[in-house]
C-alpha positions in Angstrom: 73.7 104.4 71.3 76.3 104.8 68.5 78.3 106.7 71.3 78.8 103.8 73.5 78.6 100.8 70.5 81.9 102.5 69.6 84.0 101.9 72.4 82.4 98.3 73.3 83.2 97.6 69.4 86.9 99.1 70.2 87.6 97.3 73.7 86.6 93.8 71.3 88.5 94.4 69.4 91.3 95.0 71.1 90.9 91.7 73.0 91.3 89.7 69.9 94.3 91.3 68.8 96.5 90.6 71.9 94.5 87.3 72.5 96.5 84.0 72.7 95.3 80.8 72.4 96.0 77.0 73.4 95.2 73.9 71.5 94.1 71.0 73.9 94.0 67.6 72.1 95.3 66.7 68.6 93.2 63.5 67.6 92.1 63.4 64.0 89.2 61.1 64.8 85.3 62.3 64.4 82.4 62.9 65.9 78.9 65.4 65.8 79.4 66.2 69.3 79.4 69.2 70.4 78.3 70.7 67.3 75.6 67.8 66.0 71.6 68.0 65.3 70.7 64.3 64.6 68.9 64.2 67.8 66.3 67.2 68.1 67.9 68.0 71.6 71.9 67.3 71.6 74.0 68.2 75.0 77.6 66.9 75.6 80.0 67.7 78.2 83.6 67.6 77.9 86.3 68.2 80.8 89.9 70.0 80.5 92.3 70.0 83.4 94.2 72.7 85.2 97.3 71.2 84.0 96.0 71.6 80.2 95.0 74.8 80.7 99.3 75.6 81.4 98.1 76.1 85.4 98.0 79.7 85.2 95.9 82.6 85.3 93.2 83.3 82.2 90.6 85.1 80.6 88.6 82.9 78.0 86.8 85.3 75.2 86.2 82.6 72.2 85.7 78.9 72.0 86.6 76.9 69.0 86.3 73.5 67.3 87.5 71.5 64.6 85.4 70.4 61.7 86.1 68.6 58.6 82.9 68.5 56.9 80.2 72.0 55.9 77.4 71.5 57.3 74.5 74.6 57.0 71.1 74.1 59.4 70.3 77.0 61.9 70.7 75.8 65.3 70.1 77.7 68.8 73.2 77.1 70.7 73.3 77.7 74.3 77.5 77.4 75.5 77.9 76.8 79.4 81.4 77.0 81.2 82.4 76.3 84.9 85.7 75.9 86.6 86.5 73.1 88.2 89.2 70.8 90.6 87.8 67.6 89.4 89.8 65.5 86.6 86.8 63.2 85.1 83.2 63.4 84.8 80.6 61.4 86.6 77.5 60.5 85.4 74.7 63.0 86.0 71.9 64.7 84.3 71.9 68.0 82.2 70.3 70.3 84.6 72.9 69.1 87.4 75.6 69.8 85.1 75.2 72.7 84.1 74.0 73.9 88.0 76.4 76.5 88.7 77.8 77.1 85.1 78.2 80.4 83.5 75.9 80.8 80.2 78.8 82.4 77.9 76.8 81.8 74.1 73.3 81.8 73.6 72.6 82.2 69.5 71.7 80.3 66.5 74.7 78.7 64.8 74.1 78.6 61.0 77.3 76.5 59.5 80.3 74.8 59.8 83.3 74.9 57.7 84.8 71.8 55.6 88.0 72.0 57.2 88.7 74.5 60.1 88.1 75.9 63.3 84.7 77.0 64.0 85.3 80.0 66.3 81.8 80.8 69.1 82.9 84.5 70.3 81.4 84.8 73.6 79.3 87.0 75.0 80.4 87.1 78.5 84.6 86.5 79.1 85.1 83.5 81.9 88.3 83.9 83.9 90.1 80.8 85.1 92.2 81.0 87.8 95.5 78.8 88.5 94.9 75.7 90.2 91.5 74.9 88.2 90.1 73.0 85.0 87.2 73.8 82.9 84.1 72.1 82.1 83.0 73.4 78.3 78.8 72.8 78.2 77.2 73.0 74.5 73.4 72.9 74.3 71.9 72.1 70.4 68.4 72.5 70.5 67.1 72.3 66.5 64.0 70.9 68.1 61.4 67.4 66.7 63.5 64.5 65.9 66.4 66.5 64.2 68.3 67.0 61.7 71.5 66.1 59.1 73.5 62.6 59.9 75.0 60.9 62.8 78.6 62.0 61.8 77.1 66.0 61.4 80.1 68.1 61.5 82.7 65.7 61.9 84.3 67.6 65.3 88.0 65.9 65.4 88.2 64.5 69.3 91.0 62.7 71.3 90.7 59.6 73.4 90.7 60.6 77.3 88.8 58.6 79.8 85.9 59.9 81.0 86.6 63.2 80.0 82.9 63.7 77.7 79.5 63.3 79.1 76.9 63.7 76.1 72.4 63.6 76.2 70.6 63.2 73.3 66.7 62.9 72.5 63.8 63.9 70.4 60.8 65.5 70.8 61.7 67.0 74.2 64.9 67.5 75.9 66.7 64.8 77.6 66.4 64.5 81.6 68.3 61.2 82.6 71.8 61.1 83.5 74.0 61.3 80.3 76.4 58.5 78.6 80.1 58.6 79.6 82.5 58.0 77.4 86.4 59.1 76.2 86.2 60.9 73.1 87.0 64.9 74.3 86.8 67.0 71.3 89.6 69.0 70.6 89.6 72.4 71.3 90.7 75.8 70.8 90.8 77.9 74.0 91.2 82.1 73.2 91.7 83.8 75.8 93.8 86.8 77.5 95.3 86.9 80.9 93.1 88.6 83.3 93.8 91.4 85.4 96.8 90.8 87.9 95.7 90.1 91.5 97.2 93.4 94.1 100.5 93.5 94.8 101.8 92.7 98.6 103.7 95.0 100.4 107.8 94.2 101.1 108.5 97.3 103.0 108.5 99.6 104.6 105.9 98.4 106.5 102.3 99.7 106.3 101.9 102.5 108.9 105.5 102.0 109.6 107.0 105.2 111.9 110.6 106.4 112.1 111.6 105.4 108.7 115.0 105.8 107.3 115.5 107.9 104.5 117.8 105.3 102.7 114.4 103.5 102.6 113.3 102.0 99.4 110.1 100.8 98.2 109.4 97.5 97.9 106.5 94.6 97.0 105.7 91.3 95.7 103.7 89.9 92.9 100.1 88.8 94.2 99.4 86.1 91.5 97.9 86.9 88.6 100.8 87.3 86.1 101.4 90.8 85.8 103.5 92.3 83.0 104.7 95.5 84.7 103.7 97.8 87.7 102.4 101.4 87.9 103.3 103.6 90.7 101.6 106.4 92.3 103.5 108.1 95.4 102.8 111.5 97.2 103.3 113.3 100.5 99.4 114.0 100.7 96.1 112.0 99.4 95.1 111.4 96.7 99.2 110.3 96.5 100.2 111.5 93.4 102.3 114.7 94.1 105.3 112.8 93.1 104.3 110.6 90.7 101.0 109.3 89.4 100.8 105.8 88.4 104.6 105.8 86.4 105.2 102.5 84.7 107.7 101.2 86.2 107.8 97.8 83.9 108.8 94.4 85.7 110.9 96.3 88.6 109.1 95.3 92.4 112.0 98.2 93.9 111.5 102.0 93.9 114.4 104.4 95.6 112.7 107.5 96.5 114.1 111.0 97.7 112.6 111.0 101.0 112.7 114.2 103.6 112.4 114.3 107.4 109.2 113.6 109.4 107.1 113.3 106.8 104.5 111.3 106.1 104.1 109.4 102.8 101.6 107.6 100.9 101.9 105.1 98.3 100.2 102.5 95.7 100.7 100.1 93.6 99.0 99.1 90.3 99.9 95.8 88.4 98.9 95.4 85.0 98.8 92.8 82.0 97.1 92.9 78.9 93.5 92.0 80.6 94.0 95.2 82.3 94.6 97.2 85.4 94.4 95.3 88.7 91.6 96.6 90.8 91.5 97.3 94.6 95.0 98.1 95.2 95.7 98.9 98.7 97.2 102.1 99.3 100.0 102.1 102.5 101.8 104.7 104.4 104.8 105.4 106.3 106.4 108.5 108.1 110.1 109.3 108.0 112.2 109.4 111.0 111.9 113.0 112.7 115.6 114.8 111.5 118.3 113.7 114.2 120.0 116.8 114.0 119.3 119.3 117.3 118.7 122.5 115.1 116.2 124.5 116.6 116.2 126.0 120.1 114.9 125.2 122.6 115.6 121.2 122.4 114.1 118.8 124.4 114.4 114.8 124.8 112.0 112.9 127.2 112.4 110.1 125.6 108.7 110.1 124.6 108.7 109.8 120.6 110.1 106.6 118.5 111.0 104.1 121.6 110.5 100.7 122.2 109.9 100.0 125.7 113.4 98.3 126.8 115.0 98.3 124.0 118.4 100.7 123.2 117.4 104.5 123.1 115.6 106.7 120.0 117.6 109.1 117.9 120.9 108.2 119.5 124.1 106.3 118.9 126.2 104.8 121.4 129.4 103.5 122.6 131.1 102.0 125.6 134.1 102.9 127.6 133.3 99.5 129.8 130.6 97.1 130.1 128.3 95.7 127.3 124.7 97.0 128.3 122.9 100.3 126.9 121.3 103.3 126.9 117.8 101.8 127.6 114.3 103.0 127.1 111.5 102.2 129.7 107.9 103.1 130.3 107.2 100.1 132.6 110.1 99.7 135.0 109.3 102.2 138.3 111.8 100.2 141.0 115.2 101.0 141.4 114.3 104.9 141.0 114.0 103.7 137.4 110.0 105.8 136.9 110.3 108.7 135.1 110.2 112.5 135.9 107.9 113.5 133.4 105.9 112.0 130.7 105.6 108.2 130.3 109.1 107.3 129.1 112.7 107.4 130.6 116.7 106.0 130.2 118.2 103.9 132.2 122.1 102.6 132.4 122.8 99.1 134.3 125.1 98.5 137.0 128.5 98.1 135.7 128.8 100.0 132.7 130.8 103.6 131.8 128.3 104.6 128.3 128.2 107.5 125.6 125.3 108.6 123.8 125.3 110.7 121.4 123.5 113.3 118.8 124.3 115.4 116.2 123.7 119.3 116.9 123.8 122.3 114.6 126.0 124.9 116.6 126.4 128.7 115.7 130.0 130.5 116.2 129.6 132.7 120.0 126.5 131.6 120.7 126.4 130.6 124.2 124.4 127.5 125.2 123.1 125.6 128.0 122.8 121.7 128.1 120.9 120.4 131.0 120.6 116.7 132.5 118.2 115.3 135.0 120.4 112.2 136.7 119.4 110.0 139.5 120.5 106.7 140.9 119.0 104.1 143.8 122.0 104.5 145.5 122.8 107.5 148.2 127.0 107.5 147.5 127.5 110.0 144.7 130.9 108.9 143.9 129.0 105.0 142.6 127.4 106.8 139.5 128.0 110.1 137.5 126.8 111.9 134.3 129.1 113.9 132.6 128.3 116.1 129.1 131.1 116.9 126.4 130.8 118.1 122.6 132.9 117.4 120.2 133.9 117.1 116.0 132.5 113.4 116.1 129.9 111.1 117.5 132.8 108.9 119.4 134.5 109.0 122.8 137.6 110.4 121.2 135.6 112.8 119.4 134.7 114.9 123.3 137.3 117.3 122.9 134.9 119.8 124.5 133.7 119.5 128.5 130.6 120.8 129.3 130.1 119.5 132.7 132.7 117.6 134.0 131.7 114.2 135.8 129.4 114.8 138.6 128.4 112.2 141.1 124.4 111.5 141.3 122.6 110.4 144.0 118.9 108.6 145.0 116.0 110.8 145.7 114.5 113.3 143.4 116.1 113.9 139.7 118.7 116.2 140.1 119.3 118.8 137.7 123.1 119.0 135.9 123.7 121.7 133.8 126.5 123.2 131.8 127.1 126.2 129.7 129.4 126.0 126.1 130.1 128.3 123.6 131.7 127.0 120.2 134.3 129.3 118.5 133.0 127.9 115.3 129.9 126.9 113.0 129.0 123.6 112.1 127.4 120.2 112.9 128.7 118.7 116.3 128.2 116.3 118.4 126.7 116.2 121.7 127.6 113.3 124.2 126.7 112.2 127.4 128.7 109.9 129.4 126.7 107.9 132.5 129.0 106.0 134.3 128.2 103.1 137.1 129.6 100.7 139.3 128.6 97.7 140.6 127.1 98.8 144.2 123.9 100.5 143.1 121.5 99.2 140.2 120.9 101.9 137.6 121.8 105.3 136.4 117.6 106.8 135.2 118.1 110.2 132.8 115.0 112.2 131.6 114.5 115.9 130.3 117.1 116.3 128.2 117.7 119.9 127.1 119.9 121.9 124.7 118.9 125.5 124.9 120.3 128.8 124.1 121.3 131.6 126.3 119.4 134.1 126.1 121.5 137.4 125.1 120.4 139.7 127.8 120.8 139.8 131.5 118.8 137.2 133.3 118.9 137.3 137.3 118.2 133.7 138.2 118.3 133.3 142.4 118.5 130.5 144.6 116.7 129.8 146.5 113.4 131.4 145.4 111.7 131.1 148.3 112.3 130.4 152.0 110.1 129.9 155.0 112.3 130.7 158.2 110.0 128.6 160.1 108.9 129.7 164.0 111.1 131.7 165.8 110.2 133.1 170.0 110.7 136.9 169.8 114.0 138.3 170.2 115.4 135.5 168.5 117.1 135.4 164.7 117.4 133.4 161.8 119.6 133.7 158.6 119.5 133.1 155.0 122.2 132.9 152.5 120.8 133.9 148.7 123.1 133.3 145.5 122.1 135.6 142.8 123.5 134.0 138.8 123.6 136.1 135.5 122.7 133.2 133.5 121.8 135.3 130.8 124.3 136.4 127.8 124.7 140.3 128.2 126.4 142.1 131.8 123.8 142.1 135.0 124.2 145.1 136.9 122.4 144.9 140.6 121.9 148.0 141.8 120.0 147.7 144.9 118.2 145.1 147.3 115.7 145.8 149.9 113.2 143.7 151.8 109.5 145.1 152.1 109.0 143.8 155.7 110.7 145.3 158.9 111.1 141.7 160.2 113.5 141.3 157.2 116.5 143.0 157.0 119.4 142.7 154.6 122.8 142.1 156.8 125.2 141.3 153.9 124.0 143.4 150.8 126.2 142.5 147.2 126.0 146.1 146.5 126.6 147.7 143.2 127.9 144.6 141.0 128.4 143.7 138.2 128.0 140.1 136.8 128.9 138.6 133.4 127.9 135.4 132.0 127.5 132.7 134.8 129.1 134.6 137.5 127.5 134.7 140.9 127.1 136.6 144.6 125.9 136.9 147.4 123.4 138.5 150.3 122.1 137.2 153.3 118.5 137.9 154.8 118.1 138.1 158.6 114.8 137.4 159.8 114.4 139.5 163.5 110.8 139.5 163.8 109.3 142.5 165.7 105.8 141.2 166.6 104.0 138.1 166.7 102.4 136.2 164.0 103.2 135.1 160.4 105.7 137.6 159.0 105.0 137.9 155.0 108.1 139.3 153.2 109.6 140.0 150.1 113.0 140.6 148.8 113.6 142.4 145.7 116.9 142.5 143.8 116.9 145.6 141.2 118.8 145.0 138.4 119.3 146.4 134.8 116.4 144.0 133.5 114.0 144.8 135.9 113.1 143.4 139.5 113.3 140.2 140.9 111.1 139.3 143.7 111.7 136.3 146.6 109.1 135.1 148.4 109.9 135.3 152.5 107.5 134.0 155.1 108.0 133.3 158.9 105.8 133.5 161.9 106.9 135.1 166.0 105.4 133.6 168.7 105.8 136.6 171.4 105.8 135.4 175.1 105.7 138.6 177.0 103.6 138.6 180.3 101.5 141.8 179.8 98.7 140.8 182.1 98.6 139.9 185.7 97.7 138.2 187.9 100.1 135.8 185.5 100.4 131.6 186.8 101.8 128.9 184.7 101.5 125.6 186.0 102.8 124.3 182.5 99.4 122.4 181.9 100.3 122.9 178.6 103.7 122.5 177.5 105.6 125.1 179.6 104.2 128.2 177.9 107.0 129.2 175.5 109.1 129.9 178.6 113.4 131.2 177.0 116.1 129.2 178.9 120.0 130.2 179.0 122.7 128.3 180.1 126.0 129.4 181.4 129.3 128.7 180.1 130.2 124.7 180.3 126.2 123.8 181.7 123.9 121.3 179.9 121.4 122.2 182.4 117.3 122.4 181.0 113.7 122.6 182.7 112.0 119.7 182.0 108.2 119.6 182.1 107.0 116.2 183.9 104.0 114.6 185.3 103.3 113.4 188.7 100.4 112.2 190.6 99.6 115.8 191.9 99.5 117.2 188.3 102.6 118.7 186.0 105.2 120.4 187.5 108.7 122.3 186.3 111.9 120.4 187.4 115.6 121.9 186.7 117.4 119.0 185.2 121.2 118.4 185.0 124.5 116.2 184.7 127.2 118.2 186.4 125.8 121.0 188.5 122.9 123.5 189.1 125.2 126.9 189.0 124.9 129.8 186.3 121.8 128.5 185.1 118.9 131.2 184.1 115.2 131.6 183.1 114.4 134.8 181.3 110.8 136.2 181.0 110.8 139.9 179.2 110.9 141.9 182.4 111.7 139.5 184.5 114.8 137.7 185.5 115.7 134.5 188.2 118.6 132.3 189.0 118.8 129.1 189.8 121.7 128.3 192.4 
């Protein structure tokens, strides 16, 4: 018990020696009330507006009132309090007065002084808040037909209308509605400021996302008069990493070292001398991911920190003609404005020539690739290019350095732009890409944006990768041209290309070669097939990497007679029949229908001379 009487005794204490106080009224004339005993029950009521009280926040721990004459008699004292809007009393009874009211006292008083104020510590503190008045409730219950004179105590008291409200009786305690009247007693008021409501938050924003790192913190008082602020602020909960509740005094501002995508928590504690304020909020933001391209492979879809059309993420911009932006959409599909991936995309209105740019970390002979995917709704390339540059500073003078020079864009599918740079130099650069427009089509749309690096060994890329040669009637050909591209950073050398189907056949073969950095050549793949049906093939291209294999596929429809009797009436589309014609003819068979059924008719503009129909083993002219 000792154990916790201490610190109660200590925290008491402690209230009293940083309490204020506030004298309301300064009449000299007396009364008993509150503190009389002529009656054997005594109750009075006395009212003391918001305005008195100095409008502001407090904590009321002590009650006093001026007497001017001892009195000793041992009197049970009950002491009631209530906050209130109202400016005067009405008439009512005790038990509706006090309905609602705190019980703060509840002891027997034993004496007044001759001249003084007679200070009633309470047991319970009463917190007023700004914008209300109290009602102060005193209950003397000595009991029979009471005791001492009608003056008692003499309690000094200042004229106010209908600001006191006392009951008096003996033998039982009073139940009628009390007398009204204007004599308040003075009174002593000791109180301390209560605890400070929260704080409200300034910025950033609560849950706030791509946050600047010149971002300071900021709030508001919440009422309650604070004296000063504590702050608590950490990467991680429980938020104190990097500091735990610092005092920061009266400042409402903190400038914080803030990093890169990183998520921060923070909260804020006012304080006065009643104390700590409880149920502070605690709010979050996340920095702004770093908009320095740094790390390889780099990729923008426009997917993370847009608004839906509003200017672009991450990138600053600038216009060689026209006043509209780099815009981003995930709502807009017409126009070829959808995207190619993801949710989000770019677009550039009609009319405009734009930059946009963003830093880049670049390494000295490192060889890069930057890669675009461009389309517009129009099917003229030369109305709408992209064009990619890098350069010493985020401006249009700044490109010093082409990556891709101005390429014309059409509708359809994205198409892919790409470019390959190698800087003589380290250091931070700047990428930019240039969309330019004119007034015939709508909009420029960019997605999958991508910085990546080279890798440093051979890489055989081919295009195509595939190719179907479609149908062919034997003893017929087809052709394919292949380009084969070192897009890798160290020497390709091809040392052999072969086909794994006799249908196939290599008819233009690169040969030993050798192929640096972006260089390119060429083969070409004949497809002759030798029987009928699909024709599966694969080419492979042997290089110092490894193989690289190309899909080939084809089918042979073979229309030899190799049964007899053989009769075609061409029920059936003409049965795959080959037809020549000589030198200057536009002569063809024609399959019609007449009323006997379908027959074959020679058809033709000029003449019917030099004109013949093949069958394998067979041969006919037409004259």
């Amino acid at each position: 018990m000792k154990k916790i009487l201490l610190p109660l005794m200590l925290i008491l204490i402690t209230s009293f020696i940083f309490a204020s106080t506030m004298q309301i009224g300064s009449g000299t004339n007396i009364q008993r009330y509150p503190l009389g005993s002529y009656y054997g029950y005594e109750r009075s009521a006395a009212i003391y507006t918001d305005s008195e009280l100095g409008s502001q926040n407090i904590r009321i721990i002590a009650l006093s009132w001026y007497s001017t004459t001892a009195v000793t008699v041992d009197v049970p004292t009950k002491i009631y309090v209530k906050k209130t809007t109202e400016t005067t009393l009405t008439k009512t009874t005790w038990a509706t007065m006090i309905n609602g009211a705190t019980l703060v006292y509840n002891a027997t008083h034993s004496s007044t002084l001759a001249s003084g104020w007679n200070q009633f510590d309470l047991s319970t503190s009463f917190d007023v808040p700004d914008g209300y008045g109290l009602i102060v409730m005193v209950e003397r219950n000595y009991g029979g037909t009471g005791n001492g004179t009608s003056a008692g105590a003499g309690i000094r008291y200042t004229n106010v209308n209908n600001t006191h409200e006392y009951w008096q009786a003996n033998i039982n305690p009073p139940t009628g509605n009390g007398t009204r009247n204007k004599q308040r007693p003075n009174i002593l008021i000791h109180y301390i400021l209560p605890p400070p409501n929260p704080a409200t938050i300034v910025s950033p924003a609560n849950g706030a996302i791509n946050v600047e790192l010149t971002q300071t913190l900021n709030w508001a008082n919440g009422g309650g008069a604070p004296s000063g602020y504590k702050l608590s602020f950490g990467t991680v909960t429980p938020y104190t990493t990097i500091l735990n509740q610092v005092n920061l005094g009266t400042a409402t501002t903190y400038d914080p070292d803030l990093v890169y995508n990183t998520q921060y928590w923070w909260q804020v504690i006012p304080y006065n001398e009643g104390g700590d304020a409880t149920n502070c909020p605690v709010w979050y933001f996340t920095t702004k991911p770093d908009p320095v391209i740094s790390s390889f492979p780099y990729a923008e879809g426009f997917e993370v920190g847009n608004t839906n059309n509003t200017a672009i993420y991450g990138w600053t911009q600038e216009s060689v003609s026209g006043s509209n932006v780099w815009t981003a959409n995930n709502s807009l599909t017409d126009y070829n404005r959808s995207p190619r991936t993801g949710s989000w995309n770019a677009f550039l209105r009609w009319g405009n020539s734009r930059w946009m740019f963003k830093p880049i970390q670049l390494q000295a002979g490192i060889a890069y690739r930057a890669i675009v995917y461009a389309r517009q709704d129009g099917a003229t390339a030369s109305d709408a290019s992209i064009k990619i540059c890098y350069g010493a500073s985020a401006s249009a003078a700044g490109m010093t350095n082409e990556i891709l020079p101005s390429t014309g864009i059409v509708n359809g599918d994205y198409q892919r732009l790409e470019g390959t740079f190698t800087p003589s130099s380290t250091g931070l650069y700047y990428l930019g890409i240039l969309g330019t427009i004119n007034n015939i089509p709508w909009y420029i749309s960019i997605d999958d944006i991508a910085i990546e690096e080279v890798p440093q060994i051979p890489v055989c890329s081919v295009n195509p990768e595939f190719w179907d040669f479609g149908e062919l009637i034997m003893g017929l050909t087809s052709s394919k041209q292949f380009t084969i591209t070192n897009t890798g950073g160290a020497t390709l050398y091809i040392n052999n290309v072969y086909t794994t189907n006799n249908s196939y056949s290599i008819v233009q073969q690169p040969g030993d070669c050798e192929l640096s950095f972006n260089e390119s050549t060429t083969f070409t793949v004949l497809f002759n097939p030798l029987e009928g049906g699909i024709q599966a093939g694969t080419v492979v291209i042997c290089y110092n990497g490894g193989e690289k294999t190309i899909t080939l596929t084809g089918s042979c429809i073979d229309t030899t007679i190799n049964s007899f009797p053989y009769t075609q009436s061409f029920e059936n589309g003409g049965g795959n029949w080959i037809v020549s014609a000589g030198v200057g003819a536009t002569y063809y068979w024609e399959l019609v229908q007449n009323d006997a059924g379908a027959v074959s008719q020679l058809k033709n503009s000029f003449h019917r001379k030099g004109i013949k129909i093949f069958l394998p083993g067979f041969e006919s002219e037409i004259s």
